[in-house]
N, C-alpha and C positions, 0 to 999 in steps of 0.2 A: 388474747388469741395467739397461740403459738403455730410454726412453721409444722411441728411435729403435729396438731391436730389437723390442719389443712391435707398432708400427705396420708393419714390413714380413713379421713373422710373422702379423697377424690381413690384411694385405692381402695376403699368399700365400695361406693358407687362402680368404680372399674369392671370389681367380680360377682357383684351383685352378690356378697354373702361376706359377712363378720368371721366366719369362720374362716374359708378360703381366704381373706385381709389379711387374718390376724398369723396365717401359716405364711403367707407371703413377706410378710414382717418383720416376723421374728418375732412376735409379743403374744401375750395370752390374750385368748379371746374379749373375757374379762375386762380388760385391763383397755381392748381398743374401743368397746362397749362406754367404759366410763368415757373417755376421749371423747368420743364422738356428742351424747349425749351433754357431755358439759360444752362442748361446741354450740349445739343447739341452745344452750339454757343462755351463752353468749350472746346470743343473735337473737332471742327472745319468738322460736320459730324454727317448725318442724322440718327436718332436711333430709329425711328416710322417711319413707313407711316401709312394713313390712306385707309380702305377700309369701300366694306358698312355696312359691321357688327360692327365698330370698326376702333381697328388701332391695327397692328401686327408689330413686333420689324422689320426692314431690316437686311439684315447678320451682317453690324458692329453692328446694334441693337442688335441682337443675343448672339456676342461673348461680346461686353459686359454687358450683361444680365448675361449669366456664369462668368464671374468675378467679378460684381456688389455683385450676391448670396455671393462667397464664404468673397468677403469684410465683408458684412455685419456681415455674422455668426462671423469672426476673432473678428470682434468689439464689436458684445453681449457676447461672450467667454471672453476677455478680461474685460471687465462691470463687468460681473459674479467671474473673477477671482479675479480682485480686491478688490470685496464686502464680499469673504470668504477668500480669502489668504492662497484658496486652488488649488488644480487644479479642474477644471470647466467644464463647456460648454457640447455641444454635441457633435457627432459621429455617423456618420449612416457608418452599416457594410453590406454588401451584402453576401448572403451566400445560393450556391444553395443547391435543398432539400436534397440530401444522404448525404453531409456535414454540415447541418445545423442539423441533426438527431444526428449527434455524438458531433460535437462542439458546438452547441449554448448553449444548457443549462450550461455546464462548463463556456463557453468564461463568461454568464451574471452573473455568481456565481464571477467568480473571477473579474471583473468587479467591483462587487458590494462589497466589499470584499475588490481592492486595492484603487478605485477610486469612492467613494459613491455619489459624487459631479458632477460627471460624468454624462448625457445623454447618454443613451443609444439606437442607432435605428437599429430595424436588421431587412433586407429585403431576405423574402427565394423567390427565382424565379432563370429559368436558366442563365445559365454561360453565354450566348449570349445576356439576357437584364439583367444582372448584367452589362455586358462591358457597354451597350450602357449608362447605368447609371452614371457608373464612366466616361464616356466622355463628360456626360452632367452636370455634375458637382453634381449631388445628392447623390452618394454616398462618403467616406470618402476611405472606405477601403471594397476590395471586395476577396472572393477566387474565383480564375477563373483556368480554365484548360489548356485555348493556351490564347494566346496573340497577338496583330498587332504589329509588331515592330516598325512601323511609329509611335506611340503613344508615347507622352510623360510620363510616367509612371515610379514607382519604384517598380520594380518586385523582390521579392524577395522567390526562390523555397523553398519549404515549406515538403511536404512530397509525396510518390507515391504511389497509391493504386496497388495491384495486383485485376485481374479483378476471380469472381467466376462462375461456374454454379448456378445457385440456380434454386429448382424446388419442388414442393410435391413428399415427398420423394416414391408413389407409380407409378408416373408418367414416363408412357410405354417410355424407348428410353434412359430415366436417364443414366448417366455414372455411375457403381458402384466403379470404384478403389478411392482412395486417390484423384488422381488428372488426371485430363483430356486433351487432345491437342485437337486444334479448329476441327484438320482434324476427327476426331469421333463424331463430332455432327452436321455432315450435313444433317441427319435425323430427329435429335430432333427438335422437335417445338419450334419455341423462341417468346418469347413475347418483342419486342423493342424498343424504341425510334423511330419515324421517320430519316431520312436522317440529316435536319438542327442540330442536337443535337450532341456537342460534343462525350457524350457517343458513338454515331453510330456511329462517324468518326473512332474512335477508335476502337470498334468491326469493322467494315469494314474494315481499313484497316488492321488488325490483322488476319482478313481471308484471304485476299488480300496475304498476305503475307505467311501464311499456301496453299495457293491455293487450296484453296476449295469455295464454297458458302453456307452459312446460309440459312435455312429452317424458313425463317421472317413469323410468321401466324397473327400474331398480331400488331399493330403499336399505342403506345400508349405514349401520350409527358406529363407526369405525373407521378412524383414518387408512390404517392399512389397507385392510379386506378392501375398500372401498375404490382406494389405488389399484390393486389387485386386479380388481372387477377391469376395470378401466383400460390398463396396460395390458387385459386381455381382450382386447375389443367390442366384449360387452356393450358399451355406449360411451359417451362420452360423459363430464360432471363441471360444475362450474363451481373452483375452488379457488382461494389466494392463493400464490405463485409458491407459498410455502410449502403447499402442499406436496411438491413434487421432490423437495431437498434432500430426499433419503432416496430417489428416485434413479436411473438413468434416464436422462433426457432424449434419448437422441433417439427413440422410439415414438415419444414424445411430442405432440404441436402443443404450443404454449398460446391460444389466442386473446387480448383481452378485449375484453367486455368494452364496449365506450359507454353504454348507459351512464350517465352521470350519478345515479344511487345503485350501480353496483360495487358496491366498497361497505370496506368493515373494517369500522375503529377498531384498535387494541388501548383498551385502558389497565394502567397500573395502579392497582386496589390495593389497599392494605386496611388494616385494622388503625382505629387514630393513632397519633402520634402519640399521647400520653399513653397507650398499651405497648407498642413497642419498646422492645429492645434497644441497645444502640445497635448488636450484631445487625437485629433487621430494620433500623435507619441505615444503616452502611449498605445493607444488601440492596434496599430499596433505589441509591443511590446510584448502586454499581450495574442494576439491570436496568435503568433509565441511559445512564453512561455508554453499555454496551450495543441497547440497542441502537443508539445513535449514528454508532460506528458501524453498525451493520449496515446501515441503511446509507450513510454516506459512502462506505466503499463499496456501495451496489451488489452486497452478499446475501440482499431481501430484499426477492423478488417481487415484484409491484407496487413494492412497501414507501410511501412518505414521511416524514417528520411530520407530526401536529404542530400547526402553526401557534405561536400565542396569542 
């Protein structure tokens, strides 16, 4: 098996046609046809079929399509490392938005900082197609909020948010004390996440468990828009502190939550160890490292270190 049959089998699957590959290549159709085909006669197992649009991978096509990817990147990583006799390559980080508002800009400062030679890819989207990314082999390293235990992954807990009120601070129903329990805001208007959204699981079950029900007026799967809604006195929402860091505060009430299960873990997910990189062992390192720093110079809000 050569590195040259690996790249125009996953850049077939890519464009779903030999033809389109073999123009993207540089080679005769011909010629990427034989390739592929003695690829398969290698692995003893079909890795295309053809339809009428095309030809789309079959499931072993599939899964090895996902480890075809991550070969190739180890192989340009390693090209690269040996041409600077530095550390190298890429790294794609996933990072959804109220965490990507606090960590990204530090994570790409220190990044650039320990690892210059380093590619850098950082994807803001939720926690739910962050996973599906890191399953499909696109991402390197993601923070996500729960996890499937069936997955093979290296999970490692990272820190836990406590959850706030936030609302325009003239807005009718607001809590005035210090801090607030779930059962006193069944009246106020909340601006939320839909149901799928880890955040809701959490608010839900955190009422759930207070025994009361949320006063949901609004349903918005968008960190911004959602602010938006919010800082226009729409209603109020009950988000981590993070949520507000691209924010003005001082329109702002910040209340938090005392319920004891209103809080949300952040865990640092990655693909195992033996698939990575070292680029992304290193990266893995460095956003473990940073968030630490965040959180002890009190630049994430509500935010804990996970104990060991």
């Amino acid at each position: 098996m050569e590195l040259r049959q690996l790249r125009y089998f996953v850049r077939v699957v890519e464009l779903g046609s030999f033809s389109q590959a073999a123009a993207s290549l540089g080679v005769v159709t011909s010629a990427l046809s034989q390739q592929v085909s003695k690829l398969e006669g290698e692995l003893s197992t079909r890795l295309l079929q053809r339809v009428s649009t095309g030809v789309r991978p079959t499931d072993a096509g599939l899964a090895f399509w996902r480890q075809a990817q991550l070969a190739l990147r180890h192989a340009d990583d390693a090209v690269l490392a040996a041409q600077t006799a530095r550390l190298s390559g890429h790294v794609s980080v996933g990072l959804p938005p109220s965490t990507a508002s606090v960590l990204g800009l530090p994570l790409m400062r220190a990044m650039r900082e320990r690892y210059p030679e380093v590619r850098l890819h950082l994807v803001e989207s939720l926690s739910g197609h962050l996973a599906q990314m890191l399953n499909a082999r696109q991402l390197d390293l993601a923070v996500l909020f729960q996890v499937d235990a069936a997955r093979r992954w290296s999970v490692q807990p990272l820190l836990e948010e406590r959850l706030f009120v936030i609302g325009e601070r003239s807005l009718a129903g607001l809590p005035g004390g210090r801090s607030a329990r779930l059962a006193s805001l069944t009246e106020l208007p909340l601006v939320l996440p839909s149901a799928p959204h880890n955040l809701r699981s959490v608010v839900d079950a955190a009422f759930v468990r207070a025994k009361c029900v949320p006063r949901v007026v609004i349903e918005i799967d968008g960190l911004a828009l959602l602010m938006d809604a919010v800082a226009a006195g729409l209603g109020a929402t009950i988000q981590p502190g993070a949520a507000v860091s691209r924010l003005r505060r001082e329109d702002l009430a910040l209340i938090p939550v005392s319920d004891a299960h209103a809080r949300r873990p952040n865990l640092l997910v990655s693909l195992s160890d033996d698939e990575l990189s070292p680029a992304a062992l290193a990266a893995r390192v460095v956003m473990a490292d940073v968030a630490r720093q965040l959180v002890e110079q009190g630049r994430w809000a509500g935010a804990s270190l996970h104990e060991s």
